[in-house]
Every structure is written in structure tokens, then in C-alpha cells.
Phi, psi and omega in degrees: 000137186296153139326103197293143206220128167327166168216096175256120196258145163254148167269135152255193151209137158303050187183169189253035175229180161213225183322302166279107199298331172243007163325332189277339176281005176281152200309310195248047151299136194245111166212042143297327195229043164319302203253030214234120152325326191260028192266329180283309173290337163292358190265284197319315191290340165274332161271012173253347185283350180240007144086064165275141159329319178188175165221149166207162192253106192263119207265157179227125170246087186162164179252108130358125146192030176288321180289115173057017163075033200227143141262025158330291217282327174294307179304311182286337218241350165067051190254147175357109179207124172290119179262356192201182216223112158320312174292025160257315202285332219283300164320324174290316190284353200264317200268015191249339177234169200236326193224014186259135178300117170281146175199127180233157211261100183254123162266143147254033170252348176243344160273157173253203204274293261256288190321316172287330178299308178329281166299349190269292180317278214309317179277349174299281212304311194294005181238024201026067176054071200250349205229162219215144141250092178292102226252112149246148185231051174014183208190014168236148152276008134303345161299306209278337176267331155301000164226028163081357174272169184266001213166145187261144171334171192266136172325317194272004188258322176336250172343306167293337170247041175283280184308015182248327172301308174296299199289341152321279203299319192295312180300315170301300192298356176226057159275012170223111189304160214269346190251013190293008158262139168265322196022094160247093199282311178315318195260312178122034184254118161276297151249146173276143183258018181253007152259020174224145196219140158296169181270329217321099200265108171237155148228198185295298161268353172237154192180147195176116175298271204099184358291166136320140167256045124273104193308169178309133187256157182332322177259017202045343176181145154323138167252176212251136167251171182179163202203044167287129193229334173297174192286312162309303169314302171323311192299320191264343135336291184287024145252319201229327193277146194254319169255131188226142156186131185200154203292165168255117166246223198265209205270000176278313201270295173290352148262330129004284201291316184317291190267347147321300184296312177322293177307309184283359175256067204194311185286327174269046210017036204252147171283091190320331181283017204245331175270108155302108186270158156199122164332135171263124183196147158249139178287133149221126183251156175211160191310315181203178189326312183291314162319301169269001156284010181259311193284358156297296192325304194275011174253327205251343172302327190276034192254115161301133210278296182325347180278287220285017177265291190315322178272022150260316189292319193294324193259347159288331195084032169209147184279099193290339199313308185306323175254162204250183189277358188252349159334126168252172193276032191249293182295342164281282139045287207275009154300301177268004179040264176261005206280175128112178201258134151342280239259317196264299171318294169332278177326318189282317167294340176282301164294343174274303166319318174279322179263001170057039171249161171299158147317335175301284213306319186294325161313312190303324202275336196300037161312130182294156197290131186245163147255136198236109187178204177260147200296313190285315187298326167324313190280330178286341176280313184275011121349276177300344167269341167282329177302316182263029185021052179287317209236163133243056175135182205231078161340105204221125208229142160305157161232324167209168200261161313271009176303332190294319150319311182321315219267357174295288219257355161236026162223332170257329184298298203278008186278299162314345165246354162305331185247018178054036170226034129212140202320132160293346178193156160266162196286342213236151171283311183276129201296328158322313162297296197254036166285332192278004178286000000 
């Protein structure tokens, strides 16, 4: 039996924030070649040299403006904002790279089936079967206004109608058998038409004839992400996802989350080892302990606190500046009314509970999970979460481009492969191939 072997996804963004609201004011941030082809692709060619798994982009189809009813706070304060449509980027990174995984972040409440199957398939064949579809079924009504709707689905409906989406686009990709090209120039046969089949796909809310006119791609279809945390989001994880990323708490609670998914997908007949779970968390590495307990302080000093309020009210879906230390979870409730991520809600009550502050205070704090050290103490805390199969692996989110990625991938990857729980070169042509190491 092989050695069970880590899995590391980078987080990106079109933009000069990710997680951490204030990365873009550090001295060696890079926001000169933002909109410059080669910041994307040169992020892709350091992360496929150190043979990280994949990359993705995680997207807003909308400008922040739930805080104080403003985009202010995004605009001025430099917050989680896509500046580029991730599939216009994706292509570039694909033709710059040979094995490293692509992922762009798509809802199904607002794309329809035909359209995603499409645009998915056409970058999977040109990157010869590369590409992650990172699955949101999105959580704002600013969004939902931005597609011509008043208002985002109803919570119990998001996931039901997800699921109608995903078994669409799974019908369109395999409207085409994987040999269904002939190129016989002598007989005039180009393709055989007894191996492309219609889809007809109906559900409640989806329908979609087919085929696809995009053949079958190496890997036969993206594989699918997802960061479900709610009791419904598990469930629909445990049906479809290939890919898990979910925030970290502590080394009880994710393992907890671990082996639950593990049982529904046991229960749904699924092999659990066919699914990557992972941690989302960010690095600073330093020359030695103090060191980098320093350049933690001055990277989270540098988070304007009003940012990072706000990009707590974008992910509950309530404008918190309104709530008070006496706010009950009855009065966040009728705040976010049907808007915000679950998951997220949870968490932030979870962590308010543990440090014995209100809900606000804790919003205000919401800095993402660091790993903080010396390159080896790095590997060792993620390590000990991988070991105690909290995790099979790491989100790994910048706090400013590109050092945080640099210092992932020439100071902590090769530490991790020194000890032989991450790969040295990859097994596979496909990013599906080497989900499987």
C-alpha cells in the first residue's frame, strides 16, 4: 500500500487581497502588474515547480456593499474584490503550465447547466485535463441583482437546486464517448455519430437537451470542489465533491468534520478516499521563531479593522456595524434575513464561545488561520493535522502576492518533502490523477 501523501491547492485571487484584508500594504506586495498576464502566470510556473496540486480562484460576481449599505469599505481599504473575470485568466495559466490544476470558482444559481458544461469542458480539453470547478450556489442578493433577480434563493432551495445543475453538466459531459473521433480522411468519416448521445436532462428547475458539442476531455470531466459546512452543504459535499475546504478550528472539531464526511460518503456509496478534505489556513515563515512571530504581528497590524469588519458582514450576509453585544442569534437572523454562508455564521459563534466574547467582537478578529514559524515548525504543525487525519491537506491563502506563496513553496514544500509526506514530481498527467496519490 502507497504512503498516504499530503494535498496542497493555493488560493488565489484577480485581485490584490485574498483572505487577509491587509496583505496588499506590505512593502514587497506586488500591485504594479495586477492586470499584467505575466503575475498570473508566473504564480502558476512557482507553483507547479514545487508540484502543489492545483490553484483556484476564489470569485465575487458583485462589489461588496452589505456594510453600512457601502462599498466604501472595499473600495478604499483594498478588500476581497475580483478585478478580472478568473476564465479569462485561467487560459493563460493553463498555456504556461503543463500539470498543475486550474480552478475557477462558478454558482449554480446563476449560470445555467449548458453554459458551465461548456466553458468547463472547453478549458479541461485545452489543458488537457486540468481543471477544478470550484461549486458555489452564491449568498448574496447583490449578486442575485446583478442577474436580473431580487433576491437569492431561498436557503432550503440553494442545494436542491445545485443538485439539478451538477446532474445536467454530468449529463452533458458524457454526451461523448472518450474514441468518438475518427479522423479518417480516406472514408470521409470524421467522427462516429453512434458515440455522441443527447443529454435530456429535466428536473424541477433544469433542463437541458444536449449533447454538448465539447468532446470528452482527458479526464473526462472537471473535478468538483466545494466548502460546505452547513448540515445541507455536508450533504451535498458527500454526494459530489472530490475536493472539501473548510475553515480550521480546532484538532477535535476537524476531525470530527473529517470522519462525518467520511460516513456520508460511505453511506452514499462512495469511496471516502475518492474525496480530498482541506484545511484553509495561511503561512509566515521566519529565519527563526521570533522572526516570524514578528512579521505575523506586522502583517495583521496591517488589516484596516473596518475591512475586516466588513468582510465579516459580506460572509454572514448582515451588516454587523447594527449589531451589538446584546444582539441574539434571533436579531443576526432577521439581519441576514435569507442572505450569507452558513458555515461561516457557525464558525464565528464557535469562536465567540471559545474566547467568551459576543459575536461582533469576534467578527472584528476575523483574521484567517496562520501557520506561524520557522519553515520546519511550519511543516510540523501541518503535519500534526495531517497525521491525526484532521486534514489530507491545505488551502493555502496568501496574506500578500507573491511572497506567501514564494515562502509555501521554497521554504515550507521542500521541508515536507524532505520527510516524505509530499510529492517530489507528479504521478499523473491529470489533475484527477494526482488527487489520487
Amino acid at each position: 500500500m502507497s504512503k498516504r501523501m499530503m494535498h496542497l491547492v493555493a488560493y488565489l485571487k484577480t485581485g490584490p487581497t485574498a483572505v487577509h484584508v491587509g496583505g496588499w500594504r506590505h512593502p514587497e506586495a506586488r500591485l504594479d502588474n495586477l492586470f499584467e498576464p505575466s503575475r498570473y502566470q508566473q504564480i502558476a510556473q512557482e507553483l507547479e515547480a514545487a508540484c502543489v496540486d492545483a490553484c483556484f480562484f476564489a470569485d465575487l460576481f458583485g462589489l461588496y456593499d452589505i456594510h453600512k449599505g457601502s462599498l466604501d469599505s472595499y473600495v478604499k481599504h483594498g478588500g476581497q474584490v475580483s478585478y478580472l473575470d478568473p476564465m479569462t485568466v485561467l487560459p493563460l495559466m493553463a498555456a504556461a503550465t503543463r500539470h498543475l490544476g486550474l480552478g475557477a470558482t462558478l454558482s449554480t444559481t446563476f449560470f445555467n447547466a449548458y453554459h458551465l458544461a461548456r466553458s468547463l469542458n472547453s478549458l479541461d480539453v485545452l489543458s488537457k485535463g486540468r481543471v477544478a470547478w470550484n461549486v458555489v450556489t452564491s449568498a448574496t442578493d447583490l449578486e442575485a441583482q446583478n442577474f436580473g433577480f431580487d433576491s437569492i434563493l431561498p436557503r432550503e432551495q440553494r442545494y436542491d437546486h445545485a443538485d439539478e445543475v451538477l446532474e445536467a453538466c454530468c449529463s452533458l459531459w458524457d454526451c461523448w464517448e472518450p474514441d468518438a473521433f475518427v479522423h479518417d480522411k480516406r472514408t470521409g468519416v470524421f467522427a462516429d455519430p453512434g458515440k455522441v448521445r443527447y443529454a435530456d436532462y429535466k428536473g424541477r428547475w433544469v433542463a437541458t437537451r444536449g449533447p454538448l458539442s465539447i468532446p470528452r476531455s482527458p479526464q473526462n470531466r472537471p473535478v468538483l470542489m466545494q466548502a460546505g459546512s452547513s448540515e445541507r452543504g455536508r450533504a451535498f459535499a458527500a454526494r459530489w465533491a472530490e475536493l472539501i475546504f473548510t475553515v480550521h478550528g480546532t484538532t477535535a472539531a476537524m476531525q470530527a468534520y473529517y470522519n462525518d464526511m467520511h460516513e456520508r460518503m460511505s453511506a452514499g456509496g462512495r469511496d471516502p478516499n475518492d474525496c480530498k478534505i482541506l484545511l484553509q489556513g495561511t503561512i509566515v515563515v521566519g529565519e527563526t521563531e521570533s522572526i516570524a512571530r514578528e512579521k505575523a504581528e506586522y502583517l495583521n497590524a496591517l488589516a484596516n479593522p473596518e475591512l475586516v469588519l466588513a468582510a465579516s458582514s459580506s460572509n454572514v450576509g448582515a451588516d454587523l456595524s447594527k449589531v451589538t453585544s446584546d444582539t441574539t442569534d434571533a436579531g443576526l437572523a432577521e439581519l441576514q434575513g435569507n442572505q450569507g454562508i452558513q458555515g461561516v455564521t457557525d464558525f464565528l459563534r464557535q469562536r465567540a464561545a471559545a474566547e467568551g466574547g459576543d459575536f461582533k467582537r469576534a467578527a472584528e478578529k476575523s483574521l484567517p488561520d496562520q501557520f506561524v514559524g520557522t519553515a520546519e515548525s511550519v511543516a510540523d504543525q501541518m503535519q500534526a493535522l495531517f497525521d491525526a487525519r484532521a486534514c489530507d491537506g491545505f488551502v493555502v491563502a496568501p496574506i500578500y502576492f507573491p511572497g506567501s506563496h514564494e515562502s509555501l513553496c521554497r521554504a515550507v514544500i521542500p521541508e515536507l518533502q524532505r520527510r516524505g509526506v509530499f510529492r517530489t514530481a507528479y504521478s499523473g498527467n491529470t489533475l484527477r490523477q494526482n488527487l489520487k496519490d
